[in-house]
N, C-alpha and C positions, 0 to 999 in steps of 0.2 A: 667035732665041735658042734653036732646036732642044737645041742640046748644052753648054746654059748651066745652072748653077742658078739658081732662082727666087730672088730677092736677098728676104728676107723679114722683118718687124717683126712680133710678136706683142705683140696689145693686151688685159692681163688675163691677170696672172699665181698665180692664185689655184690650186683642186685639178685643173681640167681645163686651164687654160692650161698647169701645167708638164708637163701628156701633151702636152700640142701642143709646147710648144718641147723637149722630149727627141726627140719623132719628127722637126721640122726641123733638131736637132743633128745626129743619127746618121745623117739619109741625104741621100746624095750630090745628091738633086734640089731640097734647097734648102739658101742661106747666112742664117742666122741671123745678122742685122744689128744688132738691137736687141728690147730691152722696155719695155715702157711697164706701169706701171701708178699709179693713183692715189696708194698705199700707195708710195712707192719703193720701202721697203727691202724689199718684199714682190718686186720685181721684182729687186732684188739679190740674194736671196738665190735667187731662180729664177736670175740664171745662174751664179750661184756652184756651185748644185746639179747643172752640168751641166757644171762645169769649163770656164767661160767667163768668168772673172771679168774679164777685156780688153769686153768689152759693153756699148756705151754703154745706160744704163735714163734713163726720162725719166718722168714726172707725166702731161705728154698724148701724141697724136699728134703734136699743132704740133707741140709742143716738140724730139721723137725727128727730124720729117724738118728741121729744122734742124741736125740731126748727122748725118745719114745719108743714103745714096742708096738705093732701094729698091722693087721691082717690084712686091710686094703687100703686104697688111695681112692679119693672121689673127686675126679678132675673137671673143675668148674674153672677153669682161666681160657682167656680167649682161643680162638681158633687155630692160631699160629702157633700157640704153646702146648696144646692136645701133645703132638708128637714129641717131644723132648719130657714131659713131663712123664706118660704113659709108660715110655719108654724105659725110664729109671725106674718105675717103681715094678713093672715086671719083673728087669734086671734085677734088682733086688727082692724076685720072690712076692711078691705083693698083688693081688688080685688089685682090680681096676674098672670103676663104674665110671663113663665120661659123659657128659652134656654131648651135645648132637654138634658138629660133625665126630667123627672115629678122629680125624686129623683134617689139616687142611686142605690135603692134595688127595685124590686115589691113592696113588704111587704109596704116599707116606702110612696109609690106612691099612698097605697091604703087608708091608712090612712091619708095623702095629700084630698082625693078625700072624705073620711068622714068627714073630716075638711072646704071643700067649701061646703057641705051639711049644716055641724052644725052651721057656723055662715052664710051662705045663701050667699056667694060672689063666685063670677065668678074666677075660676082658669084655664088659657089656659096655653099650652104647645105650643113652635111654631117650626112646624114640617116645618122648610121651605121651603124644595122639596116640599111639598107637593101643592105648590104655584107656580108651575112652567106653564106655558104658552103653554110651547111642549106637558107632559104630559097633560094637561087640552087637548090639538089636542086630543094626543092620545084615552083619552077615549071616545073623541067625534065619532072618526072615528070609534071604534069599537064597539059603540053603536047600529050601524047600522046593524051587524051581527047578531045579535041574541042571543043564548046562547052560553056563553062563556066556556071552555072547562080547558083552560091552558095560564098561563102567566110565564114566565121567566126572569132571571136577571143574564145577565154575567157581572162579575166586576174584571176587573183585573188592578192594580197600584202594584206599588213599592217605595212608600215613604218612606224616611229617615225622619221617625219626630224627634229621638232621645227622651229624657225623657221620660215622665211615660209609654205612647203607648207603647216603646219596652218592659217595663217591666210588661206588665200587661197579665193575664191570659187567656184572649177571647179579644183580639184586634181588631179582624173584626168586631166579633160578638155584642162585646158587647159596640164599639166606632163609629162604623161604618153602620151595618148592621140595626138598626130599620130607616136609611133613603127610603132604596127599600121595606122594609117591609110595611112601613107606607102607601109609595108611591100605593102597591101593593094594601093595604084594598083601598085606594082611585081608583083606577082602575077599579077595578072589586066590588065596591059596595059590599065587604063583608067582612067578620071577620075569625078570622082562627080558625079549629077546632082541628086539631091535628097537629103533624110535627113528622118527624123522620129526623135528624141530623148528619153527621159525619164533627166531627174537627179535623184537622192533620198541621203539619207544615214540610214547604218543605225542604229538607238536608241544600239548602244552606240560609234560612230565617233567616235574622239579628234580628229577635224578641223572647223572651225568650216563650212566649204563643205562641197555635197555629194561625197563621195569615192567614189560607183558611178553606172553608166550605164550605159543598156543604148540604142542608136542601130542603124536601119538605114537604109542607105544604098544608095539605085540607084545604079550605076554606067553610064557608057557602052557601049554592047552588051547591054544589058537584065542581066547579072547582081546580084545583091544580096550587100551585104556589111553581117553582123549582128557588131557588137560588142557584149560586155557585160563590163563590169568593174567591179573593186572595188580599194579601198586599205585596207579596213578589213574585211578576210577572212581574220582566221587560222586557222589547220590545213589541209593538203591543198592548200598552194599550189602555185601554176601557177608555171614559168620568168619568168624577166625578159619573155619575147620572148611570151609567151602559151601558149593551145596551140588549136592550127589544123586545121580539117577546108575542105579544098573538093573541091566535088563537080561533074562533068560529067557527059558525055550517055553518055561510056564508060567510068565507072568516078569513084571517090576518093581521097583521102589525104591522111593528116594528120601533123601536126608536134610535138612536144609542146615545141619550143622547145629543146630543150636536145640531143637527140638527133638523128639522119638521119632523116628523113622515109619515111613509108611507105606503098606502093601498093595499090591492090586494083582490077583487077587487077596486078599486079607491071612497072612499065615502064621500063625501061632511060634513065637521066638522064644527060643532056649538061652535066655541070656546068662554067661560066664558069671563066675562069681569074684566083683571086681571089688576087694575090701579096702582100696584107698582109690584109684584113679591116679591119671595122671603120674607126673614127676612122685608121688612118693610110694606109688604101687610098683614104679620101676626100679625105685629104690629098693624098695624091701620084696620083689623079687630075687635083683643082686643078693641079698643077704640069704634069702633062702636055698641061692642054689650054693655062695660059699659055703654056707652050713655042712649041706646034706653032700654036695659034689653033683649036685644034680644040674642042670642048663636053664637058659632063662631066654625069655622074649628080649632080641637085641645084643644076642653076643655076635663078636666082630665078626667074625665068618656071614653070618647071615646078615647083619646089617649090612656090610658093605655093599650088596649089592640093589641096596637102595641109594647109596651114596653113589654107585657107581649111573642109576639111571640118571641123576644130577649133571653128571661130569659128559656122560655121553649125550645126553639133551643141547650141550653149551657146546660140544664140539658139532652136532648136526647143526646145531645154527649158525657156526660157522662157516662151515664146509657146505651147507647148503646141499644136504645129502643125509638119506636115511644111513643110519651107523648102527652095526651091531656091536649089543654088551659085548660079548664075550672078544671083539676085538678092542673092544676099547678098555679091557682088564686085561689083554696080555699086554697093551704100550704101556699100563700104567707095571706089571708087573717088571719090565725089565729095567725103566727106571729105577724101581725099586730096587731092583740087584744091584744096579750102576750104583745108585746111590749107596748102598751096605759096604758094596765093594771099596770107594772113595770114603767111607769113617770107620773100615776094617773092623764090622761087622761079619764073620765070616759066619756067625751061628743062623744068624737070620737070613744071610745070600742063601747056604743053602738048602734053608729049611722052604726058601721059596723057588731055589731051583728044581726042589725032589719034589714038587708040586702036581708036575705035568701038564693038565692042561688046568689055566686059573679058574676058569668057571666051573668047570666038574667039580671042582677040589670044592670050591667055596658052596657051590648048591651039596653038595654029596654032606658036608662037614653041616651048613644046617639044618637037611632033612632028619642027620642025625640027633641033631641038639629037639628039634620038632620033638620027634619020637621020646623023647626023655620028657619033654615039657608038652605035653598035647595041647593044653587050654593058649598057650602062649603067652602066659603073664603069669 
């Protein structure tokens, strides 16, 4: 289906679903088939708002592929719905682009990723920093140094979201923080090996969970990657995106997030060729690699294990002890089994039992999607 659109249903039509269904309106690599949302009329009035009021909307998934024929699903409903939504539409054969997290839990994200194993369909996460144009300078320019040593991430905001954010347990951490995380494996071309984490919340922080962390993280190749941030830091705020120093053996540069990145000594950057940015370059990656069968920046294997420095971040600062990935994706794997095993899932138990070891499988599965996709977008 080279020079086909991608026939498309979008699930979750709320304030990011209708970015996602106006980017598969407007361009030629996907047919906007349908919407689904709980709310209908929330979904009616999404395609009403895009001049499409001919679009069938439906309540669920069932419901919409009993009206429609349709090559993927693009999962924009809250975080708790990710896994049950995903899940069907693999089960029925359907590739699968989701809003950031994979799922709510590890565990659930990993059994997601034995799930596009067993029925063989394309599940991407779209990591949309990770599409950014500044960073893509960035790594260009410090490509040039050599070997990399240390990268960093100051992030300081003070938003008022009100609802769930203030009331949830790891607010930074766990709403916020796998954006520079993700951004970081992208950076420095490596995956994280362990972290030791402290969570604390400032006297005067309007949020009930801690809303700063300060984590650092080994990475693959011996570099270190320190984050520290805040949600409840006003004056003198940092960008959305942070603001970034890494340093190698020939030189540094830093990012302030909002601006072009900058050298010392000064080196000439190869920057990627980024024809949308953001959410809709990960979009219409998704569609490129359904297309062709080729891989894309952000399929579940490789994500997760940014997801997974999130979940091992929250447990070091609990435990109050550095924690390695790779043990903190074999507790979430057997959960995972537990769990397949308890809604007799036997395809997915044991497409994640014949695994072996989780992090081999998961770094090995996106060195190789790497190799298919070099640029990463």
């Amino acid at each position: 289906m080279s020079d086909q659109p991608v026939r498309i249903v979008v699930v979750g039509a709320g304030n990011m679903g209708r970015r996602w269904i106006a980017i598969a309106e407007e361009s030629p690599a996907f047919e906007l088939v349908g919407v689904v949302d709980i709310f209908t009329d929330g979904a009616r009035a999404a395609v009403d708002g895009v001049g499409r009021s001919d679009l069938p909307v439906a309540g669920t998934l069932e419901e919409m592929l009993q009206q429609v024929a349709t090559d993927a699903v693009a999962n924009v409903t809250i975080p708790a719905a990710h896994f049950d939504v995903t899940r069907a539409a693999l089960a029925r054969g359907l590739h699968v682009v989701s809003e950031k997290p994979a799922a709510a839990t590890l565990a659930e994200s990993l059994a997601l990723a034995a799930a596009s194993e067993l029925h063989d369909r394309l599940f991407v996460v779209s990591q949309s920093r990770r599409h950014n144009s500044q960073l893509h300078e960035l790594k260009s320019q410090v490509s040039a140094f050599g070997r990399i040593g240390i990268a960093t991430t100051e992030f300081f905001k003070a938003p008022h979201f009100g609802g769930f954010r203030d009331e949830m347990a790891h607010p930074l951490l766990v709403d916020m923080a796998i954006h520079p995380f993700d951004s970081a494996r992208f950076l420095l071309d490596a995956d994280p090996v362990a972290v030791y984490c402290e969570e604390y919340n400032p006297a005067w922080s309007w949020y009930r969970g801690d809303a700063a962390a300060t984590a650092i993280f080994e990475m693959t190749g011996g570099a270190r990657y320190i984050y520290t941030g805040s949600w409840a830091s006003p004056g003198a705020e940092t960008s959305w995106n942070g603001a970034w120093r890494v340093s190698g053996e020939g030189g540094s540069a830093v990012w302030n997030g909002d601006d072009r990145p900058q050298s010392d000594p000064v080196s000439a950057a190869q920057i990627d060729d980024l024809r949308y940015g953001g959410v809709s370059e990960a979009l219409h990656s998704f569609a490129g690699a359904v297309r062709t069968g080729g891989a894309c920046s952000g399929e579940v294997h490789e994500n997760i294990l940014s997801l997974a420095m999130v979940e091992a971040a929250v447990i070091s600062a609990q435990r109050g002890q550095r924690v390695r990935i790779d043990d903190v994706l074999e507790e979430a794997r057997a959960h995972a089994i537990a769990s397949a095993v308890e809604r007799g899932d036997d395809g997915v138990r044991a497409a994640l039992e014949s695994w072996g070891d989780a992090g081999a499988h998961l770094r090995g599965w996106g060195a190789r999607s790497a190799a298919l996709d070099p640029a990463g977008a």
